[in-house]
C-alpha positions, 0 to 999 in steps of 0.5 A: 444545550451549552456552549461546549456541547453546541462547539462539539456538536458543530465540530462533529458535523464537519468532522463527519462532512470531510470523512464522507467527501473523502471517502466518497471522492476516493472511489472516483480515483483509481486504486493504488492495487491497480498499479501493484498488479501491474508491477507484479504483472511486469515481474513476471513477464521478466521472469518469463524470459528465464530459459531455465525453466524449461519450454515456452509452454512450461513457463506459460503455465508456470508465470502467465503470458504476454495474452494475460498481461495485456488482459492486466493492463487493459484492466487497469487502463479502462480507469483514467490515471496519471500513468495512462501514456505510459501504460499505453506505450507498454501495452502497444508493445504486448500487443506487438509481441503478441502479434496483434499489430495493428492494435500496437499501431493504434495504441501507438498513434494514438499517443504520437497525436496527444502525447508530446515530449519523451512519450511522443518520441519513443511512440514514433519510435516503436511504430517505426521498430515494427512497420513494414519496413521497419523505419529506424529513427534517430536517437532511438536506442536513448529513447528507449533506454530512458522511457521503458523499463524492465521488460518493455525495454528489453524487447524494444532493444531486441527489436532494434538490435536485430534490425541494426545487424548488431550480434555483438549487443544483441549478445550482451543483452541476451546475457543481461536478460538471462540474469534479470530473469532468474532475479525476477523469478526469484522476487516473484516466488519470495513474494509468491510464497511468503504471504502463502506460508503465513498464511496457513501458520495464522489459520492454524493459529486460530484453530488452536485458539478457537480449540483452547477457547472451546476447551475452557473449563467452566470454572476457568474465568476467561480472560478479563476485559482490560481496565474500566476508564472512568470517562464516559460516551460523551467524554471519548466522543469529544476527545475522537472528535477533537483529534479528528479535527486537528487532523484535518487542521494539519492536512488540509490547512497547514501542511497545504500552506507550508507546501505553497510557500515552500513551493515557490522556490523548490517543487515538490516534485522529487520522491525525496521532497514529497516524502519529506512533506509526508514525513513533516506531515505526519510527524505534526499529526503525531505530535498534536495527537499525543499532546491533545491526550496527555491533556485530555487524559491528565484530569482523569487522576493519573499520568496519561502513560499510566491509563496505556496497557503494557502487562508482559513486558518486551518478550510477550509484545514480540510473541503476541505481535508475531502470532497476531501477524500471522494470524491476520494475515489470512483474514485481511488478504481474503478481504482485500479480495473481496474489496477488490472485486466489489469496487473494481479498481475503484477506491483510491488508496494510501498515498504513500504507496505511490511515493514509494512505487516512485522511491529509487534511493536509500535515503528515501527508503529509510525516512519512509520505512521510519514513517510507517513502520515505527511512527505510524504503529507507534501513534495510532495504537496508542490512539485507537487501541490504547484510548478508543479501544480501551474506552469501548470495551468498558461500554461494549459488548468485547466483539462489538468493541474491537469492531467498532474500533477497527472500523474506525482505524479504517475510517481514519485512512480516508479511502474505500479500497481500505476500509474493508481490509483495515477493519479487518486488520484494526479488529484483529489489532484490538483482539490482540492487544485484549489477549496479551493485554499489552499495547506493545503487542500491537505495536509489534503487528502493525509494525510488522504488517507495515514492514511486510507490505513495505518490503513487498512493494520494494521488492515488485518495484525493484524487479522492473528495473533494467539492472538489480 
């Protein structure tokens, strides 16, 4: 064996160690859905405020109630996460307006003994809100104000106004309820409805195209595969392996060492420095990605551009890339079902979706839609369909290629809440990049399946928040 061979053997090897510790250390960690379910879960507790709707039992069928919110929480609270003192600190307040008092009482005391600072506090303050009788503690409006949120806020602040004899601001927060509920309500259908409605347009897309397919003439050719590349099994896996490792090289070795240095004199704390971290992060992936192929790809007799698809220009990337949204839609929310209920709230997930669930300013906002909605689908349809894909395909069985291509586009986000659901996602992506035979097609649907789930998480995070 040569030396080159023994580098690429040994490389690949530890490559494969770091994918398997990755993925199996993500599923001692939480997923990141947990937490999502739980933003919907508050969200439609506010919504449940709005009196429009009609009676408690009215709103009950149509939203839930406070009994299925404790049922959320205690869900996800049976696995250990950072956010487990404040969680608690809600719970205790469902179980209170549930009328379970002595579970809030334990819930509460429970943290007055192990929690300190601002949770300590608002603990004391709470169990004193609902004692018997009550016990109204300094500084208890503030505390309130500054460690609850949505929901939970309010109803402390009901509790404490009733108990100071205050109409005035139990007035004026009663409005403020009112108005919070009707956006809540709102947010909740828009998200609700939205990935319904896709839904059912994607299935009927499919249903045309499985028609048109079983329609097909015999003498119609069907469409062809995308272009044979002239390197073979040996040469992808090196240039995948090799990718792989300067992945690696970056995340865990750079990047790690630019954090510690720059650490010493500004922690990266805020949602604004870990997004820029994630930002500098990715922005030295894409640029070692694209360089290691431009070099790979440059002895093959062409410019490394010309081995990408674009047949069909803008028009027909924007058609196949909406369609392709719309027709993965269903697919890949029936797997994260199913990836759901196999792991249970095991798995992990993308560590940008907890930047953004912590994102409060437009500037963050932006740099971090920039990252995944125009960065990521940019750089990794060139890599896994552009290159792997349209390398399989000429080895492969077509079906075969695309899913080997999607279940690598999963393994690559190194967590097992994912995989299911990003194959699923990475084998639709590849289907439509062979139909429309343009790369910018695919572009197009991961740009748009990013956004969408952007847009999501803005708009259950932004529906917890006192005032929007």
């Amino acid at each position: 064996m040569s030396l080159k061979r023994l580098v690429l053997a040994a490389l690949s090897v530890v490559v494969a160690a770091l994918i398997t510790v990755s993925l199996v250390g993500s599923y001692l960690e939480p997923q990141t859905q947990g937490q999502i379910n739980l933003l919907q879960t508050n969200l439609s507790l506010q919504a449940h405020e709005w009196q429009e709707l009609g009676d408690v039992a009215t709103r009950d069928r149509l939203i839930g109630n406070v009994q299925s919110a404790i049922e959320a929480y205690e869900q996800v609270l049976a696995t250990p996460t950072p956010q487990n003192q404040r969680l608690r600190l809600e719970l205790g307040l469902l179980y209170a307006d549930a009328g379970q008092r002595d579970r809030a009482f334990d819930t509460w005391q429970h943290l007055i003994n192990e929690a300190q600072g601002a949770t300590h506090s608002t603990a004391e303050v709470l169990m004193g809100l609902w004692a018997d009788p009550p016990q109204l503690l300094p500084d208890a409006e503030t505390l309130i104000k500054n460690a609850l949120q949505g929901w939970f806020r309010d109803r402390a602040l009901k509790r404490l106004y009733e108990l100071q004899q205050r109409p005035d601001a139990l007035t004026a927060l009663t409005t403020a309820v009112q108005n919070r509920a009707q956006a809540a309500f709102y947010r909740l259908v828009l998200i609700g409805t939205t990935p319904l409605l896709g839904s059912l347009i994607g299935i009927v897309l499919w249903i045309v195209w499985i028609y048109q397919h079983l329609r097909r003439r015999p003498q119609e050719q069907p469409l062809p595969p995308l272009t044979a590349v002239p390197w073979g099994w040996e040469t992808l896996w090196a240039g995948m392996v090799i990718w792989f490792a300067l992945f690696f090289a970056i995340s865990l070795v750079l990047m790690p060492l630019v954090r510690s240095f720059i650490g010493m004199a500004l922690p990266l704390r805020s949602a604004m420095a870990q997004t820029l971290y994630a930002l500098l992060t990715y922005a030295l992936m894409t640029l070692a990605g694209l360089s290691w192929l431009w070099y790979f790809l440059r002895s093959f007799g062409k410019r490394p551009s010309d081995w990408l698809r674009w047949q069909g220009g803008l028009g027909g990337a924007l058609r196949w890339g909406v369609s392709g949204y719309l027709a993965a839609l269903p697919l890949v929310l029936l797997s994260s079902l199913i990836s759901q209920a196999l792991l249970k709230n095991q798995g992990g997930g993308n560590p940008l979706l907890e930047i953004i669930l912590q994102s409060r300013d437009y500037t963050t906002f932006a740099l971090l839609y920039v990252m995944v909605a125009v960065m990521a689908p940019f750089f990794e349809e060139i890599l896994f369909r552009g290159f792997f894909f349209r390398s399989v395909q000429s080895y492969l069985p077509l079906g075969m290629a695309m899913g080997l291509t999607g279940l690598l586009f999963a393994i690559a986000h190194l967590n097992l809440a994912d995989l299911l659901p990003l194959t699923v996602l990475g084998t639709v992506l590849s289907y439509i990049y062979w139909r429309s035979q343009n790369l910018g097609a695919a572009m197009v649907l991961h740009s748009l399946w990013n956004s969408g789930s952007f847009l999501g998480l803005l708009l259950l995070s932004g529906g917890t928040e006192a005032g929007f």
